[in-house]
C-alpha positions as CSV (number, residue, x, y, z in Angstrom):
1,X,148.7,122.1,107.6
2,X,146.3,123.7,110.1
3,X,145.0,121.4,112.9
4,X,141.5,121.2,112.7
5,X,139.4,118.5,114.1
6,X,137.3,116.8,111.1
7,X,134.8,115.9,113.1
8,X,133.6,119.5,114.3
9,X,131.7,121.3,112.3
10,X,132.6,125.5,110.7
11,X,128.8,126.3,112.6
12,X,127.9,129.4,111.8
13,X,125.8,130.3,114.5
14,X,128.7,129.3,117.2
15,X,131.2,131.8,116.0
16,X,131.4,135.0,117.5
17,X,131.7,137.6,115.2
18,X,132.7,141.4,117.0
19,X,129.3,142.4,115.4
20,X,125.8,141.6,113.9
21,X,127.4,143.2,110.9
22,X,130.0,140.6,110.9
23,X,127.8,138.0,111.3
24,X,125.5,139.1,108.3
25,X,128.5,139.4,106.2
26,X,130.0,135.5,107.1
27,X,126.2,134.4,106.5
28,X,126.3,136.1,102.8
29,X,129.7,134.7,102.3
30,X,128.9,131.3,103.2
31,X,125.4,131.7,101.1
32,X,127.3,132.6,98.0
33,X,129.9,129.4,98.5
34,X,126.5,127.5,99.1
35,X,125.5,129.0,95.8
36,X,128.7,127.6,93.8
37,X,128.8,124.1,95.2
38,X,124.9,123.5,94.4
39,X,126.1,124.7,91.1
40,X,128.8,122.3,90.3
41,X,127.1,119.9,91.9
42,X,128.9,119.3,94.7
43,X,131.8,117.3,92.2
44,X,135.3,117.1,93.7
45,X,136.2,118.3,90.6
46,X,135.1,121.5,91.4
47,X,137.7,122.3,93.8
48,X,139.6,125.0,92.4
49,X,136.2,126.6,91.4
50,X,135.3,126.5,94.9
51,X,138.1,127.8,96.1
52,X,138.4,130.6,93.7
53,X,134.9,131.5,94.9
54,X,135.7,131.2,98.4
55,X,138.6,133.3,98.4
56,X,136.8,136.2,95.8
57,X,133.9,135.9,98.8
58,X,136.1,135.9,102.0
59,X,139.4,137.6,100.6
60,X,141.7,134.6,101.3
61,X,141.5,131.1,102.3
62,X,140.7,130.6,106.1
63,X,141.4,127.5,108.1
64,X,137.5,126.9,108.8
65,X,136.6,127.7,104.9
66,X,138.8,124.9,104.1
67,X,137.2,122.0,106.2
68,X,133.6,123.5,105.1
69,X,134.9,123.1,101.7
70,X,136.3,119.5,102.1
71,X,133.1,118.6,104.1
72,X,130.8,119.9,101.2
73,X,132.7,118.2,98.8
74,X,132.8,115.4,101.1
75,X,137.0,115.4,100.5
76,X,139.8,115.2,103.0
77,X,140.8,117.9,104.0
78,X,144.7,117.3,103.3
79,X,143.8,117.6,99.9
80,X,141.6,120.6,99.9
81,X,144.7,122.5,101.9
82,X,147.0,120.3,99.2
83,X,145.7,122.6,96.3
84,X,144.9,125.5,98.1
85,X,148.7,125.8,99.0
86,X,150.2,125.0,96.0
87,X,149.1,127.2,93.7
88,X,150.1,130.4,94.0
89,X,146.9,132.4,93.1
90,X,145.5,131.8,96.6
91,X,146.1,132.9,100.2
92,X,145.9,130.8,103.1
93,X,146.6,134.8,104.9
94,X,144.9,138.1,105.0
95,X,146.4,140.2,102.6
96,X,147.1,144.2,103.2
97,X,145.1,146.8,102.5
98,X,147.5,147.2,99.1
99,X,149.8,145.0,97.6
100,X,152.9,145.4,96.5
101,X,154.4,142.6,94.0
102,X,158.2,142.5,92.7
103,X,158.9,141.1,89.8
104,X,162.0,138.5,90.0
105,X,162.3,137.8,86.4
106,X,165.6,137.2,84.6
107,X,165.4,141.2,83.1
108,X,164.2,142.5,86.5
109,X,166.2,140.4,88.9
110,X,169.7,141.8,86.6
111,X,168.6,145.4,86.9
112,X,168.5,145.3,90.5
113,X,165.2,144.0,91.7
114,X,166.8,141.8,94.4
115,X,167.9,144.9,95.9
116,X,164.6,146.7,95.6
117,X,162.7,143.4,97.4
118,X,165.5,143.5,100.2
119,X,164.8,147.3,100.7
120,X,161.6,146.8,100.7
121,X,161.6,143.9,103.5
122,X,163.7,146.0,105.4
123,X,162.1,149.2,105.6
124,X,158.9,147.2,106.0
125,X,159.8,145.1,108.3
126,X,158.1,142.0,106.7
127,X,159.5,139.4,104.5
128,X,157.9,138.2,100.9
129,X,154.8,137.0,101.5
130,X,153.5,138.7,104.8
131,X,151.4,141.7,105.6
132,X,152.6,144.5,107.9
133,X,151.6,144.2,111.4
134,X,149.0,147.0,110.5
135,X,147.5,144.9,107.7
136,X,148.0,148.0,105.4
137,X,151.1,146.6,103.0
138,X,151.7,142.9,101.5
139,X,154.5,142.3,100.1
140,X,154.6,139.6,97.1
141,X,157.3,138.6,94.3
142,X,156.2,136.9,91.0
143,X,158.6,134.9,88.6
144,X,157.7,137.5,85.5
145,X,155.4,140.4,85.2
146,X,155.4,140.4,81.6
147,X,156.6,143.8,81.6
148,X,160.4,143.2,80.7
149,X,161.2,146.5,78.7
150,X,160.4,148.2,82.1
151,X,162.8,146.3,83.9
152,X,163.1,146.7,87.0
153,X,159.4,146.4,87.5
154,X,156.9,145.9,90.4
155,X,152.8,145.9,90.5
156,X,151.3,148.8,92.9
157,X,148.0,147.9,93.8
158,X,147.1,146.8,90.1
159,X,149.4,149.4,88.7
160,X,153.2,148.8,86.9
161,X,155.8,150.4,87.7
162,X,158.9,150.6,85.6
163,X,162.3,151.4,85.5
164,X,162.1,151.9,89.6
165,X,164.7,151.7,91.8
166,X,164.1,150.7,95.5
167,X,163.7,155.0,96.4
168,X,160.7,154.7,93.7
169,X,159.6,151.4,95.7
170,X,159.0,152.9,98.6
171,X,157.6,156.4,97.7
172,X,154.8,154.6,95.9
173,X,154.1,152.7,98.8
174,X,153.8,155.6,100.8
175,X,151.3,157.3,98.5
176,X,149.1,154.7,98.6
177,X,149.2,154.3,102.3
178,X,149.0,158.4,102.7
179,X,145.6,158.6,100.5
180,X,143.9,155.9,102.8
């Protein structure tokens, strides 16, 4: 769990964004989380609303978006971190620029796609679950696409891709990368 100090405060005005830009666009973020908690009411059982608007706002789950959300919802913040880790739908980490998710699904994982993640990890140089040191890739596995006739298959920025074999893998990764 991140170590953050209850007591201080996520103060807007004290963090140094690289620009006024920046700082407008934290401001709007924070604004439209403000707009969601006033909605609900402020009610713990709002959480996973909350976060779901928090990470649609910011892109993924920051330490100091956490302890504003368990201070607005006036919840520790063990258990604000608690659900934001265990379900799988959020990110505690900036994700790439595209994504790249391998499906490891009984149909899948038999047609090889153990040996396209492995590839992938490799040539990537990132394990499941991180982002290339130039932010530009993440790589992420899921238990079942849904898409078992096109075994093996993985999810392109939104996009299935069947029947692919770990060459496939990585040339669609490098045409998304190449049209940036």
């Amino acid at each position: 769990m991140p170590a953050l100090s209850p007591q201080a405060p996520p103060d807007r005005l004290t963090q140094h964004p690289s620009s006024p830009q920046d700082s407008a666009t934290c401001d709007r973020h924070y604004k439209t989380l403000d707009t969601t908690l006033k909605r609900n009411h402020y009610q713990p059982d709002a959480l996973i609303e909350v976060l779901h608007k928090a990470q649609e706002s910011f892109g993924y789950l920051e330490d100091e978006v956490l302890l504003y959300i368990a201070r607005q919802l006036k919840q520790p913040l063990s258990r604000v971190y608690g659900v934001a880790s265990f379900y799988h739908l959020f990110s505690l980490k900036p994700s790439g620029i595209h994504n790249c998710v391998v499906c490891l699904g009984t149909a899948c994982y038999v047609k090889g796609a153990r040996q396209i993640l492995d590839r992938l990890e490799l040539e990537l140089a990132i394990k499941v679950g991180e982002t290339t040191s130039d932010g530009q890739i993440s790589l992420l596995s899921a238990r079942c696409l849904g898409a078992c006739g096109l075994a093996p298959a993985a999810v392109f920025d939104g996009e299935v891709g069947g029947k692919l074999t770990a060459e496939d893998a990585l040339a669609r990764l490098q045409a998304l990368t190449i049209n940036d």
